[in-house]
N, C-alpha and C positions, 0 to 999 in steps of 0.2 A: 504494500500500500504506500504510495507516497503523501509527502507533505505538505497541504494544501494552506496559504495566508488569504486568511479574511476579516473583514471587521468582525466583532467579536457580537455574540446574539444571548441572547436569557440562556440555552443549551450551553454555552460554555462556562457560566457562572462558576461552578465547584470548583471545576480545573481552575482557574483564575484564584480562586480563594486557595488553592494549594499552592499555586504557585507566588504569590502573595505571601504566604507561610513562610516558606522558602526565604526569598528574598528578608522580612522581616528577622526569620535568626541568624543572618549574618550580619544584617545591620545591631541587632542586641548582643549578638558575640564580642560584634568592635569598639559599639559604643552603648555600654549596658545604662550608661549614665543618660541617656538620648531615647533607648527605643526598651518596651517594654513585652518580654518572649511570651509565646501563647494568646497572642492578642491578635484582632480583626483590624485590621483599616479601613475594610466598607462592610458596612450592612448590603444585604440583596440588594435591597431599594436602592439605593446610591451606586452601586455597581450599574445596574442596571439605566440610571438615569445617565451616568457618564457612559456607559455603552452608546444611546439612545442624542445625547449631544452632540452637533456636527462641529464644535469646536473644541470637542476631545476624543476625538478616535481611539479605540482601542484596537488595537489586531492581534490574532492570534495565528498560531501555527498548531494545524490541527492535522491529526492520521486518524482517521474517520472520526468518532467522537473522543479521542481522547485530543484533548491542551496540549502541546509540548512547551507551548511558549507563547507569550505576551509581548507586548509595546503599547505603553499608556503613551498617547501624543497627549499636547496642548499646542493648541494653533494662538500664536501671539501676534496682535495683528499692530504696528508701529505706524502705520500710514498717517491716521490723525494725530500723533506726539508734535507737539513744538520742536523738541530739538533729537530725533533721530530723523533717518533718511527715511522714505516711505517705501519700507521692507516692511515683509512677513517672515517670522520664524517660525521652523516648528520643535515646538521642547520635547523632546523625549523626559515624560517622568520617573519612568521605569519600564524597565527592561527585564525580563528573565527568562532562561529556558530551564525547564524541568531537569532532575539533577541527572535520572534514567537517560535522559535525552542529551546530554551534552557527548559532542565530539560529533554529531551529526551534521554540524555547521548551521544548526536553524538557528542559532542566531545571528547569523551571517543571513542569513535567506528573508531572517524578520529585519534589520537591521538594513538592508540593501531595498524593501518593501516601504521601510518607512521613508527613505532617502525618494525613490521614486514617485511616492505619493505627496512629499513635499515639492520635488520638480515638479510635480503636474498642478500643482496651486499654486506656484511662481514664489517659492518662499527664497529666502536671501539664504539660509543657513539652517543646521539643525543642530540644537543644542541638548547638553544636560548636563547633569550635574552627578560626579560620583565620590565616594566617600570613602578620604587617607584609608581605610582600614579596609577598601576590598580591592586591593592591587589584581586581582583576575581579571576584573572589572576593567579597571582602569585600561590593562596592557591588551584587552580586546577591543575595548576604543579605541587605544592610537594604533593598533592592526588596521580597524576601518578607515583610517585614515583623521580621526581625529583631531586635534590639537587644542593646549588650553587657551583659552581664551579672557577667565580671570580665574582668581583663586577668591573661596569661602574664607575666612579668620575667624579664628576663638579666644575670647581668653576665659577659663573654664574659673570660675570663681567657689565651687564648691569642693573643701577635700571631703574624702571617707567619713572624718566627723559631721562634717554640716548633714550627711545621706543618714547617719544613725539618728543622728537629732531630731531630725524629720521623719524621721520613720520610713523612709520610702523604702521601694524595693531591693529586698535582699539581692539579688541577681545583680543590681549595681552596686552595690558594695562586696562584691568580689574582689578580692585581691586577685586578679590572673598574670600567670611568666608572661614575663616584659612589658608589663604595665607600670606606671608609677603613678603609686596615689600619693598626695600631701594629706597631713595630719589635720592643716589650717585652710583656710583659703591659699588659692595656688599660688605659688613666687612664680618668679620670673625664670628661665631656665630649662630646668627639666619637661619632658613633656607627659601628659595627663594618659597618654595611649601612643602606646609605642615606646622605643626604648631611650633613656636620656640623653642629651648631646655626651660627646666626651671630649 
């Protein structure tokens, strides 16, 4: 059976929310301080309304009914701004292929789908945004040809104490190899994820 890309329909919801799943425990692996594991980011309803939007497409890469893979667009449209040129982007929000599915190149196939469908709406550029802690990520973007264009900043003001204090979630108050928590609000220096300068 081959691998068919299409907008995505009420029939692919599940697969979406798995592959959602997915993507969410790597972002709470990296930054457990940021994303909370075992959690939804859409209800049906909402899925399905963004489905259902012609200024956020969603596609998937489907082999008969099953998902292998996703692309949340956002169509951003700059034409009426004062001070940009009058361009169209399209954001990539998120991106994933099922973990079963990797090395099959769909996301190269979703990824090439979505670059095509922003040519054919005359966009300038297609953008997104991916996060220091999923280097996969990252080195399959500049594969496509990618490049950065800005960088996000942090300066992360809560250590391990302020997370006890608060009660928040155990999960982010892990200590994990090669993380460095401060005991206070963070200094200047070390970094909060990932390993310290030296």
């Amino acid at each position: 059976m081959s691998v068919e890309i299409k907008r995505a329909g009420a029939r692919d919801v599940a697969g979406v929310h798995e592959l959602l799943s997915q993507v969410l425990e790597v972002h709470a692996a990296g930054r457990p301080d940021l994303f909370r594991t075992g959690t939804r980011k859409y209800t049906d309803d909402e899925l399905l309304g963004i489905f259902a939007n012609g200024e956020t497409p969603v596609f998937v890469a489907v082999e008969g009914p099953e998902v292998l893979g996703h692309a949340f667009c956002v169509l951003e449209d700059h034409t009426a701004e004062n001070n940009w040129q009058d361009v169209k982007t399209l954001y990539i929000d998120d991106i994933c292929v099922s973990e079963k599915s990797r090395g099959r190149h769909v996301g190269t196939a979703l990824y090439q789908h979505v670059i095509d469908y922003a040519r054919s709406l005359g966009c300038h550029d297609v953008t997104l945004n991916v996060w220091s802690c999923n280097p996969g990520a990252k080195a399959f973007y500049e594969a496509m040809g990618m490049t950065p264009y800005k960088v996000g900043m942090e300066q992360v003001l809560w250590g391990l104490r302020d997370w006890r204090r608060r009660g928040l979630s155990a999960g982010a108050q892990q200590r994990r190899p090669g993380l460095v928590w401060g005991e206070g609000p963070r200094q200047p220096g070390p970094c909060l994820f990932g390993r310290a300068p030296v």
